[in-house]
mmCIF file of the N, C-alpha and C atoms, coordinates in Angstrom:
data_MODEL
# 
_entry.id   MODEL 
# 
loop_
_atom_site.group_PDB 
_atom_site.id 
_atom_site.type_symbol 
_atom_site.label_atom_id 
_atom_site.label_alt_id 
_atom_site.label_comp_id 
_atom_site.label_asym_id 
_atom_site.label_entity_id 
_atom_site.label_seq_id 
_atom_site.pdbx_PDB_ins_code 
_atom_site.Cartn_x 
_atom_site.Cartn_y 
_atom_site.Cartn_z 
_atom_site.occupancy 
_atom_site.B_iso_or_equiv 
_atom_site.pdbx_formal_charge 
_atom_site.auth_seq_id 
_atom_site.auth_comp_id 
_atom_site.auth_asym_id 
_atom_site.auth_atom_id 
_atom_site.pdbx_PDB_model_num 
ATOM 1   N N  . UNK A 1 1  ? 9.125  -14.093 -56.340 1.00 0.00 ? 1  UNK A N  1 
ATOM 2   C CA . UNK A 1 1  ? 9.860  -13.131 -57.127 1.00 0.00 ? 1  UNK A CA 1 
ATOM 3   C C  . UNK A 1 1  ? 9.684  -13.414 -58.612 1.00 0.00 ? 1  UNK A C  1 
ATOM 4   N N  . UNK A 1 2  ? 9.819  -14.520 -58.850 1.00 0.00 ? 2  UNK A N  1 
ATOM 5   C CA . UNK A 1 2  ? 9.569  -15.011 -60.150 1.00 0.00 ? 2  UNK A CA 1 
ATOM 6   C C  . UNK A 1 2  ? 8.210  -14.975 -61.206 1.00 0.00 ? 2  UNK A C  1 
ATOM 7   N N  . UNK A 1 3  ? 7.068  -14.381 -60.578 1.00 0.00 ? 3  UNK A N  1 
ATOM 8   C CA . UNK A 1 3  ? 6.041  -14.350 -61.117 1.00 0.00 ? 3  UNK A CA 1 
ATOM 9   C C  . UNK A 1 3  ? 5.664  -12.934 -60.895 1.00 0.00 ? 3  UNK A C  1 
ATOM 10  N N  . UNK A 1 4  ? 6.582  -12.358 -60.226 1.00 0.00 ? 4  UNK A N  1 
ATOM 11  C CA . UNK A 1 4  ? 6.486  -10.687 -60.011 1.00 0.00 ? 4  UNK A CA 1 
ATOM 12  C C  . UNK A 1 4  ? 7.083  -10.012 -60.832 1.00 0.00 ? 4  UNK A C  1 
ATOM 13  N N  . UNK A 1 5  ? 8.630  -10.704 -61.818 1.00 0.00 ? 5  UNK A N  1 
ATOM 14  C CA . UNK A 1 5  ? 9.438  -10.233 -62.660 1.00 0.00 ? 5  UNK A CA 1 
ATOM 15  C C  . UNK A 1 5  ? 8.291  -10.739 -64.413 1.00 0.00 ? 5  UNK A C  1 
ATOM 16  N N  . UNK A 1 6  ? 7.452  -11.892 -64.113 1.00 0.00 ? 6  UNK A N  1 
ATOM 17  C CA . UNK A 1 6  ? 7.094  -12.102 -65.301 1.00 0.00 ? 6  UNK A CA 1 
ATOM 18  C C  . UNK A 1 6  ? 6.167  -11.177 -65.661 1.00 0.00 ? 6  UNK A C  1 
ATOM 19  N N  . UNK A 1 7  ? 5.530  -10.168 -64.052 1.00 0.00 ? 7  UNK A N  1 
ATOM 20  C CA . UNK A 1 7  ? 4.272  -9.400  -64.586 1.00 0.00 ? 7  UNK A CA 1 
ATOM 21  C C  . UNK A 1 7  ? 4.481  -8.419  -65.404 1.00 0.00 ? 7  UNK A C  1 
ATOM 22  N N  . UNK A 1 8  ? 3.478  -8.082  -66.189 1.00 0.00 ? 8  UNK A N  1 
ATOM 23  C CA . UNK A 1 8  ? 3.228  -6.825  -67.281 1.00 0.00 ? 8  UNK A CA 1 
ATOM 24  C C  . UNK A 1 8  ? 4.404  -5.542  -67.151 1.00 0.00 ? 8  UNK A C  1 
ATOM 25  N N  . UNK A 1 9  ? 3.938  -5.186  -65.651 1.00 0.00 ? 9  UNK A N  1 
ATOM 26  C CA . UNK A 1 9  ? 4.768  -3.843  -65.586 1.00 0.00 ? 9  UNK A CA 1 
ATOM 27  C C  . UNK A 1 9  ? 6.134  -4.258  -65.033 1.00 0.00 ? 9  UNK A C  1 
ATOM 28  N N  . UNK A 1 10 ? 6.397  -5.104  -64.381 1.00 0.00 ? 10 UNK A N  1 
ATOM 29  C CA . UNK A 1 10 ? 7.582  -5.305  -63.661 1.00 0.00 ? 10 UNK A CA 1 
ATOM 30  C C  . UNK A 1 10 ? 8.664  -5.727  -65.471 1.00 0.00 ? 10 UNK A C  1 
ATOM 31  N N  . UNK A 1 11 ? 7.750  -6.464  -66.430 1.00 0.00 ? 11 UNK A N  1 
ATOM 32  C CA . UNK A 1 11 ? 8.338  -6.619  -67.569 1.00 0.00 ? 11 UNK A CA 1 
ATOM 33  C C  . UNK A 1 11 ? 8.880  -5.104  -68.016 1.00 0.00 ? 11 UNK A C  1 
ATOM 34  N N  . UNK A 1 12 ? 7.829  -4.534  -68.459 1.00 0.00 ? 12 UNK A N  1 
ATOM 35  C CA . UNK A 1 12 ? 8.546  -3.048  -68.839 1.00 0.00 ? 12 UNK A CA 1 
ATOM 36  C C  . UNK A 1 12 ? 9.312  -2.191  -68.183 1.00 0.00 ? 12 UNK A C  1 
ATOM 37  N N  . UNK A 1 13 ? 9.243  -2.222  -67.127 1.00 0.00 ? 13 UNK A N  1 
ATOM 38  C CA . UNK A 1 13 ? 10.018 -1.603  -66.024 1.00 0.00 ? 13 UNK A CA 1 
ATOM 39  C C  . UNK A 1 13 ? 11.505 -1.803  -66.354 1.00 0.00 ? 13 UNK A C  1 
ATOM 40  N N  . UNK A 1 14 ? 11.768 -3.315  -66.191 1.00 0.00 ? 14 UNK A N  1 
ATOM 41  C CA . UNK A 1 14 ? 12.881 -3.755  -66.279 1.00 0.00 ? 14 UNK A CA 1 
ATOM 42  C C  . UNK A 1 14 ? 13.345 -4.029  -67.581 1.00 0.00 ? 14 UNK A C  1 
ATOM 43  N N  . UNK A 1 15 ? 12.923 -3.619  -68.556 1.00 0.00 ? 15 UNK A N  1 
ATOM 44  C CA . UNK A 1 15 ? 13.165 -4.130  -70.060 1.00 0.00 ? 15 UNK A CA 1 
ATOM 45  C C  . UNK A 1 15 ? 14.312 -2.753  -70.497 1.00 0.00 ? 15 UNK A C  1 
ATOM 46  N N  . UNK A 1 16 ? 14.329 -1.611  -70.091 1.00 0.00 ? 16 UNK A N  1 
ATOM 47  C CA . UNK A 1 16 ? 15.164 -0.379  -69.917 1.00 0.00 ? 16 UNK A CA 1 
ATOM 48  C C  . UNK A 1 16 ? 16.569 -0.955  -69.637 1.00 0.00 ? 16 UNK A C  1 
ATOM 49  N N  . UNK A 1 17 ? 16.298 -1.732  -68.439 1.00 0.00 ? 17 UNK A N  1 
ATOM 50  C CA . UNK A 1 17 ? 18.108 -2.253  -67.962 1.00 0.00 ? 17 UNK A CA 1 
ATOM 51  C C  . UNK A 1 17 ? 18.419 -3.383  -68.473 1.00 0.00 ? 17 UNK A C  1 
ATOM 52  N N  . UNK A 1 18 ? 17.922 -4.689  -69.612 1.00 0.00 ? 18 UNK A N  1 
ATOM 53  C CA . UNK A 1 18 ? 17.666 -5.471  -70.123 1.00 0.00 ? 18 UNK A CA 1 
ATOM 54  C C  . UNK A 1 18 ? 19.354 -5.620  -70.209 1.00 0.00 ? 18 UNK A C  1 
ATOM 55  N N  . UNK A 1 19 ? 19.361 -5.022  -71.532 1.00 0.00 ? 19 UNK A N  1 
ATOM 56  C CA . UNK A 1 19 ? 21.142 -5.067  -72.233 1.00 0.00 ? 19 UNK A CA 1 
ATOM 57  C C  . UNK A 1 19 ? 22.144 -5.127  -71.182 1.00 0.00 ? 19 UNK A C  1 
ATOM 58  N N  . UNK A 1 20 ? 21.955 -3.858  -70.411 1.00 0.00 ? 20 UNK A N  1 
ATOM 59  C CA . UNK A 1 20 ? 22.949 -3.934  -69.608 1.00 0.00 ? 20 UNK A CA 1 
ATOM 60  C C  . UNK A 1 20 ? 23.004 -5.099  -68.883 1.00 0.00 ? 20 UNK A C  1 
ATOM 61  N N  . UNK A 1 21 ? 22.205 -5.460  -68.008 1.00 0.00 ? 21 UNK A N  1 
ATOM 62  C CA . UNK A 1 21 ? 21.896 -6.902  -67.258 1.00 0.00 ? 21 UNK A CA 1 
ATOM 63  C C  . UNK A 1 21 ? 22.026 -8.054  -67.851 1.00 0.00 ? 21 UNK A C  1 
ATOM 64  N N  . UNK A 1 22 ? 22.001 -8.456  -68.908 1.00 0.00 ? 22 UNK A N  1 
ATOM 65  C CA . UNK A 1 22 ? 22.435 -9.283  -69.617 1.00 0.00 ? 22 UNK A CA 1 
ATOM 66  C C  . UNK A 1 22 ? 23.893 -9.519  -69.799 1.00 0.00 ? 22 UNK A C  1 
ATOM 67  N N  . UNK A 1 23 ? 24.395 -8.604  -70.195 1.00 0.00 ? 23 UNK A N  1 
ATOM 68  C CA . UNK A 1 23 ? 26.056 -7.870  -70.492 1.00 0.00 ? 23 UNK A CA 1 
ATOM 69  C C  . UNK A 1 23 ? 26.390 -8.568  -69.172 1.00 0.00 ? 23 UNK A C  1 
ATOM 70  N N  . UNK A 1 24 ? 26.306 -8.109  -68.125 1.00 0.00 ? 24 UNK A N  1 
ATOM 71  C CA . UNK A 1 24 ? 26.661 -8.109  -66.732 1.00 0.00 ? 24 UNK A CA 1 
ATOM 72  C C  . UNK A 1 24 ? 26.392 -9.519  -66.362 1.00 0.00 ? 24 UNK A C  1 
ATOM 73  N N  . UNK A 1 25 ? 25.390 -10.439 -67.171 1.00 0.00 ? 25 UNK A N  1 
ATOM 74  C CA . UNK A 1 25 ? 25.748 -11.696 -66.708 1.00 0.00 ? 25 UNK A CA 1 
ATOM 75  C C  . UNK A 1 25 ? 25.863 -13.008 -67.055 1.00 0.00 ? 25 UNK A C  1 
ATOM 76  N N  . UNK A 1 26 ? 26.527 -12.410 -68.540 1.00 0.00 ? 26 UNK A N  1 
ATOM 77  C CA . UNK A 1 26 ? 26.817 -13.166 -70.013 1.00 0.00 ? 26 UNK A CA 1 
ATOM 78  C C  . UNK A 1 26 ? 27.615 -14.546 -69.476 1.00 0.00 ? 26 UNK A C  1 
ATOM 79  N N  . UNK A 1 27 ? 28.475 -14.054 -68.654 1.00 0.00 ? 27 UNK A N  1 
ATOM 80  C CA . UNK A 1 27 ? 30.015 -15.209 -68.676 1.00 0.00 ? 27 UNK A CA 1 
ATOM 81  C C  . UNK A 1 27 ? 29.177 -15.856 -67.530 1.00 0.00 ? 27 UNK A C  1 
ATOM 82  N N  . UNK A 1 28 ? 28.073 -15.922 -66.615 1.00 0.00 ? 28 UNK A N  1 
ATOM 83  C CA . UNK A 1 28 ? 27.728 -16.286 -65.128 1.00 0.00 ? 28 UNK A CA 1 
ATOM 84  C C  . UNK A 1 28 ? 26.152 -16.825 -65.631 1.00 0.00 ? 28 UNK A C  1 
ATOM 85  N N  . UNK A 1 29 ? 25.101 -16.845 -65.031 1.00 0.00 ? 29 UNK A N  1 
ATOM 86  C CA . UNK A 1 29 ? 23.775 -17.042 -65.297 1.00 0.00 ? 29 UNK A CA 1 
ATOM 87  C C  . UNK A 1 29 ? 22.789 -16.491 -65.996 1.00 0.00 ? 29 UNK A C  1 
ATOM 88  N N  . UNK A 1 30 ? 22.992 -16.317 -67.341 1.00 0.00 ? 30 UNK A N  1 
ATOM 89  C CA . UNK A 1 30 ? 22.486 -15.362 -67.977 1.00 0.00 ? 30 UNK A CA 1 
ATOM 90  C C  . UNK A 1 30 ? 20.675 -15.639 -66.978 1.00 0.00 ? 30 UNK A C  1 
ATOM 91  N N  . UNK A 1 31 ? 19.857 -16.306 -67.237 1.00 0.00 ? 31 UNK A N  1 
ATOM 92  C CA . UNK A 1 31 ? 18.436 -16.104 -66.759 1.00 0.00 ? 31 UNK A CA 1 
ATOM 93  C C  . UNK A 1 31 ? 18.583 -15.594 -65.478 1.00 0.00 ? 31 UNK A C  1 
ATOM 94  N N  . UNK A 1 32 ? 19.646 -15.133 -64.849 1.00 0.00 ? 32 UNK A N  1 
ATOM 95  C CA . UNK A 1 32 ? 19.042 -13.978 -63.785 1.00 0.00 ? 32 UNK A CA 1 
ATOM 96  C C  . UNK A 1 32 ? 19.374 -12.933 -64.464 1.00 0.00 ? 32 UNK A C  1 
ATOM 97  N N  . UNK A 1 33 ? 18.825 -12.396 -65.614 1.00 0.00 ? 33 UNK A N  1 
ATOM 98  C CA . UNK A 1 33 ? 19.470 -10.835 -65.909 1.00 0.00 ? 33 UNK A CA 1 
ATOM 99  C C  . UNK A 1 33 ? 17.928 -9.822  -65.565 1.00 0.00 ? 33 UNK A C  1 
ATOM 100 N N  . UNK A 1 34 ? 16.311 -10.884 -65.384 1.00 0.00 ? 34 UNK A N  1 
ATOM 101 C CA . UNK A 1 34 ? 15.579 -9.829  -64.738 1.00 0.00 ? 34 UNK A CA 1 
ATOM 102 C C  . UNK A 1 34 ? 15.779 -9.162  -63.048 1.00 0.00 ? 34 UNK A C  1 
ATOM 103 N N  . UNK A 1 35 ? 16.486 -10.010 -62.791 1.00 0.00 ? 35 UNK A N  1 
ATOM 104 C CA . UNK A 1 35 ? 17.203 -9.917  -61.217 1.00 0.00 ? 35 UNK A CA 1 
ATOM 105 C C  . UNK A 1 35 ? 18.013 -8.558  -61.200 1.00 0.00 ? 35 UNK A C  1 
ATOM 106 N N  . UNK A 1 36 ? 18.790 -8.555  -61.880 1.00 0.00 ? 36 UNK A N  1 
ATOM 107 C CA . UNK A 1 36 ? 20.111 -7.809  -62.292 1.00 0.00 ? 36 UNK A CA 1 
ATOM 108 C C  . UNK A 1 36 ? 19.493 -6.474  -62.678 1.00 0.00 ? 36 UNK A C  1 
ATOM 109 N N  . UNK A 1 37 ? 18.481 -6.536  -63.324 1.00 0.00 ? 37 UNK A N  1 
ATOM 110 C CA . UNK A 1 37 ? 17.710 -5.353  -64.187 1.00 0.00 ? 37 UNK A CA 1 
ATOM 111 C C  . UNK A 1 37 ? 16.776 -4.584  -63.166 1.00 0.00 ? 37 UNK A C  1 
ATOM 112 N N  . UNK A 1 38 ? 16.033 -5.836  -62.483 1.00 0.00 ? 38 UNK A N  1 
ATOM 113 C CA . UNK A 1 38 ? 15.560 -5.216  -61.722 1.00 0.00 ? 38 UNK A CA 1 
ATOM 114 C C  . UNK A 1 38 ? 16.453 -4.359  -60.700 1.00 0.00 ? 38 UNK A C  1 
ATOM 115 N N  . UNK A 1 39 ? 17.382 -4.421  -60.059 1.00 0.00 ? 39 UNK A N  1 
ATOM 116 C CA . UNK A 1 39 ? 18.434 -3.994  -59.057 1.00 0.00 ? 39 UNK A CA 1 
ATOM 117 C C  . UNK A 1 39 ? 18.882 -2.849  -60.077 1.00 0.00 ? 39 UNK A C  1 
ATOM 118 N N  . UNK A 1 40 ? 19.230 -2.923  -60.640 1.00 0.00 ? 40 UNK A N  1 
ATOM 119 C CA . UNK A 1 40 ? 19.796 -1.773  -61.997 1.00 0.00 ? 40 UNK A CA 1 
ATOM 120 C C  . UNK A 1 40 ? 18.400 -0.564  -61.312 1.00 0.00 ? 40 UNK A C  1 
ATOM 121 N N  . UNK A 1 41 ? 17.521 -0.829  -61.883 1.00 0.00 ? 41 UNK A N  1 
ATOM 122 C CA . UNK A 1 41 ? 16.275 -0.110  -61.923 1.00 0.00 ? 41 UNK A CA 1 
ATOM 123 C C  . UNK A 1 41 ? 15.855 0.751   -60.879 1.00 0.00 ? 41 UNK A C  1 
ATOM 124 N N  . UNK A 1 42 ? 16.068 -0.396  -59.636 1.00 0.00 ? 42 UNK A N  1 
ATOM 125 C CA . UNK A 1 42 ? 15.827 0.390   -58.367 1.00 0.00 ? 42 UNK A CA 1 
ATOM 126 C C  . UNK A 1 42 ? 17.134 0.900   -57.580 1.00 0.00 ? 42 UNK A C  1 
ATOM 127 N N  . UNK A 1 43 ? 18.029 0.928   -58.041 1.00 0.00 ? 43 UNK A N  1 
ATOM 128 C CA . UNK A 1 43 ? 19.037 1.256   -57.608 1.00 0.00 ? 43 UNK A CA 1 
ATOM 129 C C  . UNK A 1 43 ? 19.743 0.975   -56.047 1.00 0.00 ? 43 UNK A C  1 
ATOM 130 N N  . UNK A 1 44 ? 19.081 -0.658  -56.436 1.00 0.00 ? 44 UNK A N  1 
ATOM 131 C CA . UNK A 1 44 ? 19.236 -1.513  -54.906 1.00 0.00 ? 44 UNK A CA 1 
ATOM 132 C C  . UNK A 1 44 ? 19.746 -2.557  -54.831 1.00 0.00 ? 44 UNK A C  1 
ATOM 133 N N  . UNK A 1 45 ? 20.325 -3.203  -54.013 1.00 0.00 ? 45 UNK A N  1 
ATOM 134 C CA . UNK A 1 45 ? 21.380 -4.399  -53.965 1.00 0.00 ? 45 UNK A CA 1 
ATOM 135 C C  . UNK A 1 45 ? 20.573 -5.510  -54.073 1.00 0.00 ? 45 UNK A C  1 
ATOM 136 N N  . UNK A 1 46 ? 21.039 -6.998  -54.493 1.00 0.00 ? 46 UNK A N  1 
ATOM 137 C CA . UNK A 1 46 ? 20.753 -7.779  -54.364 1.00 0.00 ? 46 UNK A CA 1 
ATOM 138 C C  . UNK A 1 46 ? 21.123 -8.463  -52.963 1.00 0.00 ? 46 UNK A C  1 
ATOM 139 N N  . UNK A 1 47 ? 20.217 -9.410  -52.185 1.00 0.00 ? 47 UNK A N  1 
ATOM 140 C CA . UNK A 1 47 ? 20.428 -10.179 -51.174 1.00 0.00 ? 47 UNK A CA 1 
ATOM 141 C C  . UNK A 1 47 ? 20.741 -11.422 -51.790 1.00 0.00 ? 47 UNK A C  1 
ATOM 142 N N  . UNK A 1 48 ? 21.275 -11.973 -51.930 1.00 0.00 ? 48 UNK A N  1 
ATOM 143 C CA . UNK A 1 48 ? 21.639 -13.322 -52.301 1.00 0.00 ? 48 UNK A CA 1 
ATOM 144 C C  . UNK A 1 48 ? 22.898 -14.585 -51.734 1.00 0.00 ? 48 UNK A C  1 
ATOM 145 N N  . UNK A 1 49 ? 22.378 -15.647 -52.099 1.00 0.00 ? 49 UNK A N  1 
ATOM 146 C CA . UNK A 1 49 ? 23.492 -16.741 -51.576 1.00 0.00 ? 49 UNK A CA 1 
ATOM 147 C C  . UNK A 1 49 ? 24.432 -16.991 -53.041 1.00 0.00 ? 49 UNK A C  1 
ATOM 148 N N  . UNK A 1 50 ? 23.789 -16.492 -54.071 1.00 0.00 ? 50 UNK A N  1 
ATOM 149 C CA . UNK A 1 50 ? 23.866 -17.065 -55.503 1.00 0.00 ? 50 UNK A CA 1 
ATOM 150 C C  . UNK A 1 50 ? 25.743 -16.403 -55.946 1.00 0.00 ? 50 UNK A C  1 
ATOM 151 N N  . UNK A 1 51 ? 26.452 -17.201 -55.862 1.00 0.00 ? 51 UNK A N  1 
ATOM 152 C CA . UNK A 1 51 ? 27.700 -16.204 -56.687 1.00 0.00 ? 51 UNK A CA 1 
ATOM 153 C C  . UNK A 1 51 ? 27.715 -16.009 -57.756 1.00 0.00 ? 51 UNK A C  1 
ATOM 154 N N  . UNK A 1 52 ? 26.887 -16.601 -58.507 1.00 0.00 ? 52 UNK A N  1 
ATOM 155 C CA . UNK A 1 52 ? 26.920 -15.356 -60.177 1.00 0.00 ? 52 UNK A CA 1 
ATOM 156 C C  . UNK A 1 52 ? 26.591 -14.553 -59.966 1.00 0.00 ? 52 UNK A C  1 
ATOM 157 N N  . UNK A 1 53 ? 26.240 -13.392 -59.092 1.00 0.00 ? 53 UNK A N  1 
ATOM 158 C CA . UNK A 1 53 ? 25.889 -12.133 -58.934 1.00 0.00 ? 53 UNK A CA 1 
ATOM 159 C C  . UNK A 1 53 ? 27.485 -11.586 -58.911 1.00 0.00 ? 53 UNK A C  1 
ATOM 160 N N  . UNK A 1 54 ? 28.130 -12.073 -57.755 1.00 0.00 ? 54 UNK A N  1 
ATOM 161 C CA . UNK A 1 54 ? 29.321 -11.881 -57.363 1.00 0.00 ? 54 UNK A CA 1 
ATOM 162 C C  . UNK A 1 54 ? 29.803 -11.214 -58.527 1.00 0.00 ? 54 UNK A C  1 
ATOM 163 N N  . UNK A 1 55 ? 30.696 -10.080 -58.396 1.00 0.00 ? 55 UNK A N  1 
ATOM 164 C CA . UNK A 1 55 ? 31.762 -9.530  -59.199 1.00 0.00 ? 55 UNK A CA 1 
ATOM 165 C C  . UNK A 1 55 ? 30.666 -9.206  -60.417 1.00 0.00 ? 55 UNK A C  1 
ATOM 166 N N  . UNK A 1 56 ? 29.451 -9.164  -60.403 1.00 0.00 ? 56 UNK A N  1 
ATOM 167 C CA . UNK A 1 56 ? 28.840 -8.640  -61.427 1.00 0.00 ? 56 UNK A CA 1 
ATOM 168 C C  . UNK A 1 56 ? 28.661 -7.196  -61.791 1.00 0.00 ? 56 UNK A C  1 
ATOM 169 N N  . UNK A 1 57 ? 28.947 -6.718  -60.781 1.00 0.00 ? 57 UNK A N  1 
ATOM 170 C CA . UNK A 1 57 ? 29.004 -4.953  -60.405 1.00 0.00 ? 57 UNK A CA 1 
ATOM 171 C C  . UNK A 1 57 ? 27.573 -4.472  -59.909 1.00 0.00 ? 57 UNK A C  1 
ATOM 172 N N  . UNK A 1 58 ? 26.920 -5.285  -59.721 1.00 0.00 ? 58 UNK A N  1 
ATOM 173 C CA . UNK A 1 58 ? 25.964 -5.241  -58.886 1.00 0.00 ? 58 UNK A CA 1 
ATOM 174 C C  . UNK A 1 58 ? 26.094 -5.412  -57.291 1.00 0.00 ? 58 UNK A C  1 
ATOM 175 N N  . UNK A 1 59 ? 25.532 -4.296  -56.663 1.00 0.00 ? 59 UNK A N  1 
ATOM 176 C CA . UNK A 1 59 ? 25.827 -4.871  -55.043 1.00 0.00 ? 59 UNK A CA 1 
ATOM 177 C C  . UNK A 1 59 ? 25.088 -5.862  -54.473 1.00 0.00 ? 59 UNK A C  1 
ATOM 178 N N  . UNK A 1 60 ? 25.767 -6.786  -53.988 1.00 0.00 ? 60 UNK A N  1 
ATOM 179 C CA . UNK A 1 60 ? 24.827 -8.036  -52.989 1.00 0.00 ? 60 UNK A CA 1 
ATOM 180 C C  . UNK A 1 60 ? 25.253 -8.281  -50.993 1.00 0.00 ? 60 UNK A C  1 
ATOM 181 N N  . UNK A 1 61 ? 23.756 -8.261  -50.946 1.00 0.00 ? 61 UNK A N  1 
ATOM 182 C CA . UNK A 1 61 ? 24.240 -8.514  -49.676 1.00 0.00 ? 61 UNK A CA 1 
ATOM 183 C C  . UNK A 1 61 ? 23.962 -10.337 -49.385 1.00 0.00 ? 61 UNK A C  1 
ATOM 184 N N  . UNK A 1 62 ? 24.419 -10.681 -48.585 1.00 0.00 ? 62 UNK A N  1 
ATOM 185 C CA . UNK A 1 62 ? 24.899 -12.067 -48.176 1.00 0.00 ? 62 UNK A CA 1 
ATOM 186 C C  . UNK A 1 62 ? 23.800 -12.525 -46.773 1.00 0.00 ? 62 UNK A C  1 
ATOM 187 N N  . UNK A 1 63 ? 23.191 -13.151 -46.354 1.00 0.00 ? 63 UNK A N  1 
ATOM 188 C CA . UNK A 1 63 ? 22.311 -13.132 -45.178 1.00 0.00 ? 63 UNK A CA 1 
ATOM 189 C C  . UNK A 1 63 ? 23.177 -13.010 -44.060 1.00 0.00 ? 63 UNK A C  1 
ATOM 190 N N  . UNK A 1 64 ? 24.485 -13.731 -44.336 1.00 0.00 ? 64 UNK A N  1 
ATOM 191 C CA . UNK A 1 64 ? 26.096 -13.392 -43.070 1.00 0.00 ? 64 UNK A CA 1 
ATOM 192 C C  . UNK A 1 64 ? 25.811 -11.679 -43.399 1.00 0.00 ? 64 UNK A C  1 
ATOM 193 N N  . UNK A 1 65 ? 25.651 -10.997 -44.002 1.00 0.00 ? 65 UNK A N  1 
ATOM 194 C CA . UNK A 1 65 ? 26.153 -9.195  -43.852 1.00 0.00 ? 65 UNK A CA 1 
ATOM 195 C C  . UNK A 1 65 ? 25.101 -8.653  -43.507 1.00 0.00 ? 65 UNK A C  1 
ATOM 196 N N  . UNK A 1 66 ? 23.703 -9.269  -43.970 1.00 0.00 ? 66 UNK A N  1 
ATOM 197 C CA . UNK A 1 66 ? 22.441 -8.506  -43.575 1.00 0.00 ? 66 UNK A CA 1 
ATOM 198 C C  . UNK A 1 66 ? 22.692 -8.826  -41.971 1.00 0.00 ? 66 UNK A C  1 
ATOM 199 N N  . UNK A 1 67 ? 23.150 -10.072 -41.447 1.00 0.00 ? 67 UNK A N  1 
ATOM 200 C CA . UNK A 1 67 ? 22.957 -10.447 -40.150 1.00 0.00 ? 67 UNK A CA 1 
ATOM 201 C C  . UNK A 1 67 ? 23.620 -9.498  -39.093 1.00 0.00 ? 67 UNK A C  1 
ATOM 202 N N  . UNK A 1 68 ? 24.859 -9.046  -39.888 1.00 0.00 ? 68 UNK A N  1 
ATOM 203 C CA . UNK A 1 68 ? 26.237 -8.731  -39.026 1.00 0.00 ? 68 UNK A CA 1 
ATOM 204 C C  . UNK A 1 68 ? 25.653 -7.051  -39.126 1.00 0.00 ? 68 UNK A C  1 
ATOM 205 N N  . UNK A 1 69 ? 24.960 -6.611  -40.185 1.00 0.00 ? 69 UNK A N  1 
ATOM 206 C CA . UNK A 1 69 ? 24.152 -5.093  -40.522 1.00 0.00 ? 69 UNK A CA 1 
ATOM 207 C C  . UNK A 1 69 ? 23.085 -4.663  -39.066 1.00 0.00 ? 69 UNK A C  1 
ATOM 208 N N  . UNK A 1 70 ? 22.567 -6.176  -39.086 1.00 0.00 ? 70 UNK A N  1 
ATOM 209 C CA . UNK A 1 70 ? 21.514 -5.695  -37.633 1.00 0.00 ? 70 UNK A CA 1 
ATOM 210 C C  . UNK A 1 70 ? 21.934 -5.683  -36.101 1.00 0.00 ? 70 UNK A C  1 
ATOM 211 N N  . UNK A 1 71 ? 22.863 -6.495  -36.315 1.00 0.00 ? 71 UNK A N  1 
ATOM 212 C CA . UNK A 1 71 ? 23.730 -6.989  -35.414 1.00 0.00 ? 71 UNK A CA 1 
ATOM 213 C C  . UNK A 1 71 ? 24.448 -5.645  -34.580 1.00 0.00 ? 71 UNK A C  1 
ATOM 214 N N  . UNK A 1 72 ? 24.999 -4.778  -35.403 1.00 0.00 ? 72 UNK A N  1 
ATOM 215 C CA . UNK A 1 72 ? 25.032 -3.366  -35.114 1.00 0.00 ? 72 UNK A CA 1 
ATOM 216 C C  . UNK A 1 72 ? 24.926 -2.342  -35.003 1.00 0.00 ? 72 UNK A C  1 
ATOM 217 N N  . UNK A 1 73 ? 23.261 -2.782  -35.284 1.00 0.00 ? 73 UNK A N  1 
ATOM 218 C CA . UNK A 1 73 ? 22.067 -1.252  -34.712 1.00 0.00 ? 73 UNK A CA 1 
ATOM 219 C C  . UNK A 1 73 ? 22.472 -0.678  -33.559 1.00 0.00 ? 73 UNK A C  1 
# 
């Protein structure tokens, strides 16, 4: 993921939701804000174990919710 957020376009892509993503994770981990931006961008949740996402207003799913998601196909 990390060398996919540093590429060219994934840079510009995500440079649009920059501020906001940053904003969103000032008080928590600021160096995930290409994470944050990216999710901003695609208008898709994060999967994560990480709780600085938490309460970021970003949606995350948890591998417990993705599990409990398939679980009731």
């Amino acid at each position: 993921m990390d060398s996919f957020l540093r590429s060219e376009g994934a840079a510009d892509l995500s440079c649009e939701h920059e501020h906001s993503a940053r904003e969103r994770m000032i008080s928590r981990d600021e160096a995930d804000w290409p994470i944050v931006a990216t999710s901003l961008l695609l208008r898709r949740p994060v999967w994560t174990q990480d709780r600085d996402f938490f309460r970021s207003g970003i949606p995350t799913w948890t591998s417990e919710t993705v599990e409990h998601y398939f679980r009731t196909l």
